[in-house]
Structures are given as structure tokens and as C-alpha cells.
C-alpha positions in Angstrom: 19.0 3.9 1.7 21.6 1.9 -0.7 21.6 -1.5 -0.6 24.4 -3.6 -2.1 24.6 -7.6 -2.4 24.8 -10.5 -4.4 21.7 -12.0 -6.9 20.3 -15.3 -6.2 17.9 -15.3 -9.6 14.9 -17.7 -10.0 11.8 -17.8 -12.4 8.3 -16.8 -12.4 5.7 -17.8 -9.9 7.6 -18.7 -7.0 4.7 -19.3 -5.2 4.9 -18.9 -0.8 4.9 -23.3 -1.1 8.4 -23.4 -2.8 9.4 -20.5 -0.4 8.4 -21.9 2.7 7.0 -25.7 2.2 3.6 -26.0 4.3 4.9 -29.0 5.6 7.5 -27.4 7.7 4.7 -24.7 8.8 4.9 -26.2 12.3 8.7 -25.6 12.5 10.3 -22.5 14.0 11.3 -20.2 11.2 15.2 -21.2 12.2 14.2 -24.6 11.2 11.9 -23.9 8.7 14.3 -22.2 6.6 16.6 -25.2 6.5 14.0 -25.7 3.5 13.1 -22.7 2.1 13.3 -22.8 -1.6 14.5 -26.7 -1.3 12.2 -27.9 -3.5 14.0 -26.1 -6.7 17.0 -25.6 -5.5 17.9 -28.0 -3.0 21.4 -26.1 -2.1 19.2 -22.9 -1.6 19.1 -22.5 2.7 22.9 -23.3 1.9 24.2 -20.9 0.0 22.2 -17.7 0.8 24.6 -15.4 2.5 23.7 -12.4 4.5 22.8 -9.7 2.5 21.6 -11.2 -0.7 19.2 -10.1 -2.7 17.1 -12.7 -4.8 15.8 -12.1 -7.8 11.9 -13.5 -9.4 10.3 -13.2 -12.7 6.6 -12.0 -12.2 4.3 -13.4 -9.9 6.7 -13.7 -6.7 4.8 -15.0 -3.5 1.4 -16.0 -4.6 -0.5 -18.4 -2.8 -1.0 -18.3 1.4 -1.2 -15.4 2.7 1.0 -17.2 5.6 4.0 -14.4 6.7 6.6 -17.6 7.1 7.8 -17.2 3.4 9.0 -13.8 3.8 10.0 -14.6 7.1 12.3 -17.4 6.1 14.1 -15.6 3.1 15.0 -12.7 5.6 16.3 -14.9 8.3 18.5 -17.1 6.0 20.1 -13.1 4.8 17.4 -12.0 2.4 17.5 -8.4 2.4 16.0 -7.6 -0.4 13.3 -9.4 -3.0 12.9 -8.0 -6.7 10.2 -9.3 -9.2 8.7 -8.1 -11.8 5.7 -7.5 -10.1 4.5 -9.2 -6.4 1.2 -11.1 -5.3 0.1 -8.3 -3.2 -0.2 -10.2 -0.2 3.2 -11.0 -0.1 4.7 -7.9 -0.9 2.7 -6.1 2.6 4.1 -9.2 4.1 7.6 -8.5 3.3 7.0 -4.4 4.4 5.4 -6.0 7.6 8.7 -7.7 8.7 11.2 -5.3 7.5 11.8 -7.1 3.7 12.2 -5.0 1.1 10.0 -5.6 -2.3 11.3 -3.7 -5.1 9.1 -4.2 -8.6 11.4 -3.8 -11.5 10.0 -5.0 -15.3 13.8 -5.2 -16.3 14.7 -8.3 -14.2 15.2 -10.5 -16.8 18.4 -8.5 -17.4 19.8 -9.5 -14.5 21.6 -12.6 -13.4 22.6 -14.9 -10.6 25.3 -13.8 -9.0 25.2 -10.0 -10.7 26.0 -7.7 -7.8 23.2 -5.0 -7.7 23.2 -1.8 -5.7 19.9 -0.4 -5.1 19.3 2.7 -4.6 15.7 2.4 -2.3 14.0 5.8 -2.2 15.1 6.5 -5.7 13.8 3.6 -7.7 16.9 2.7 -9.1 18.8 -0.5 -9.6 22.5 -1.0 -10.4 24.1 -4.2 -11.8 27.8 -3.3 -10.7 28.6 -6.4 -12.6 26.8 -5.3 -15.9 27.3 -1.9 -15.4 23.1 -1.4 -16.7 20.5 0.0 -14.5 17.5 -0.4 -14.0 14.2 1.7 -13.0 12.4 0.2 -10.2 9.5 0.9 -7.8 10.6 3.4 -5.1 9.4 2.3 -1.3 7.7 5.5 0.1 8.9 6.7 2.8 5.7 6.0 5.2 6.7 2.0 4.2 10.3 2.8 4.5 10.3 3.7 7.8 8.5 0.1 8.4 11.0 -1.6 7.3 14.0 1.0 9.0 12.2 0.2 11.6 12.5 -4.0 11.6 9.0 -4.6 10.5 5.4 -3.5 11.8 5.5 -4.7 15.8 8.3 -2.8 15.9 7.8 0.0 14.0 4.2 0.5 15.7 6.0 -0.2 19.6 8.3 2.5 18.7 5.4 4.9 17.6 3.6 3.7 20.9 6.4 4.5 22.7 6.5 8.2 21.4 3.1 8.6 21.9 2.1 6.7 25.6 5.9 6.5 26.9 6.4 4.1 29.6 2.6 2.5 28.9 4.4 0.6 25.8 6.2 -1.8 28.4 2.4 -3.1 29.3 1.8 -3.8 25.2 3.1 -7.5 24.8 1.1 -8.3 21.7 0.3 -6.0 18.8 
């Protein structure tokens, strides 16, 4: 899988309170995401475009376990989140609704608005702006096919479905 899209680059320890502000928990995630990131970048739900990729220095997504962070990023156009390394927690939240988290110790090479290709199964990063790459974490394919598949529900509705045939129709909640 090859991914290809614009950097939106911010610092280290963007925790899952500046991604998704608890007091917008209530929201839907359409509304929610109005906010997401607001309280660094106020312009942030504004100019993500679909198929961005942002960018974090180390420590991306500690804090709540809540899946609404990941779940905003990806429904503003997120399709991809790199950091030098992930709260753990976070990252099996992105997997678990089709986000991809790619660990790369060379982020701090690359900038807002770089244009990266990534090259998922391989590991490998490239700044078409820059013309570097980088070395990055590979997704294995078990985790891959998660996120192929639009997240976990869907991924384990589809293996249901494989499995028990017309019985996944009766399966509303997983």
C-alpha cells in the first residue's frame, strides 16, 4: 500500500486532550472535530484536507484511552499519523478504526506541508518535497488488513461473514 499526501507537522506530546478536547466528548465525532487540535492550532479542523498526513514528535496520543481522538483526525481526512514513537493505547486505537500509525525516529526532518509518500508494508517514508527518506515502522500485514479493512467492527464482520455466512446479519454489536 502507498500512501501519498500533504504534512500537517506539530510537536511532542500531543496528548488525546489537544486531539479531541473532553469537553466536546458528548458531541458526535462530526461535531467533535470542529475542535480537534483547536486548542494549538485554532485553524486546525479547517485546513485538514482529505488525505493528509500529520506529523508528531514523540509521545503522540497519550492520555485517555478514549477512541474519539483517532476518530476525529480520520474523519476531518487524516489518513495517516507519524511520530516518533506512539502511547500504545492510541496507536491500537488508530489500527482499531482503520488509521494508520507509522513510528519513524527521523520526523524531525520533515516539515509542514512536505509531501510524503509512504510506502506501508515496506517501512519506508518519502519526502517528495526533500527528496530524503526515511525508515519507518512497517504495519504487519495481520494489522494491515485491519485497517484495509476500515477498522476492527468491520474487519471482524467481514471475518464473521466468511466464517457463519448469512448469521453475520443477526451480529449488530461487536
Amino acid at each position: 500500500m502507498k500512501i501519498k499526501g500533504r504534512v500537517l507537522k506539530y510537536g511532542d506530546n500531543i496528548n488525546t486532550d489537544i486531539i479531541s478536547p473532553p469537553q466536546y466528548m458528548e458531541l458526535s465525532i462530526e461535531e467533535a472535530s470542529k475542535y480537534s487540535m483547536t486548542n494549538i492550532d485554532p485553524e486546525f479542523p479547517n485546513k485538514v484536507q482529505k488525505g493528509d498526513i500529520m506529523v508528531g514528535g514523540s509521545n503522540f496520543g497519550s492520555g485517555s484511552s478514549r477512541e474519539t481522538s483517532p476518530l476525529t483526525l480520520k474523519h476531518l481526512g487524516i489518513v495517516v499519523v507519524i511520530s516518533k514513537f506512539f502511547a500504545r493505547i492510541f496507536y491500537r486505537n488508530c489500527i482499531n478504526i482503520g488509521l494508520i500509525p507509522i513510528e519513524c525516529e527521523e520526523v524531525d526532518k520533515i516539515n509542514d506541508n512536505d509531501i510524503l509518500e509512504i510506502e506501508v508494508e515496506s517501512g519506508t517514508i518519502n519526502n517528495l518535497t526533500t527528496g530524503d527518506s526515511y525508515k519507518c515502522s512497517a504495519i504487519p500485514s495481520h494489522l494491515l488488513e485491519i485497517i484495509e479493512d476500515g477498522g476492527l467492527v468491520s474487519n471482524l464482520k467481514k471475518q464473521l461473514a466468511k466464517n457463519n455466512g448469512d448469521n453475520v446479519q443477526k451480529i449488530k454489536y461487536i
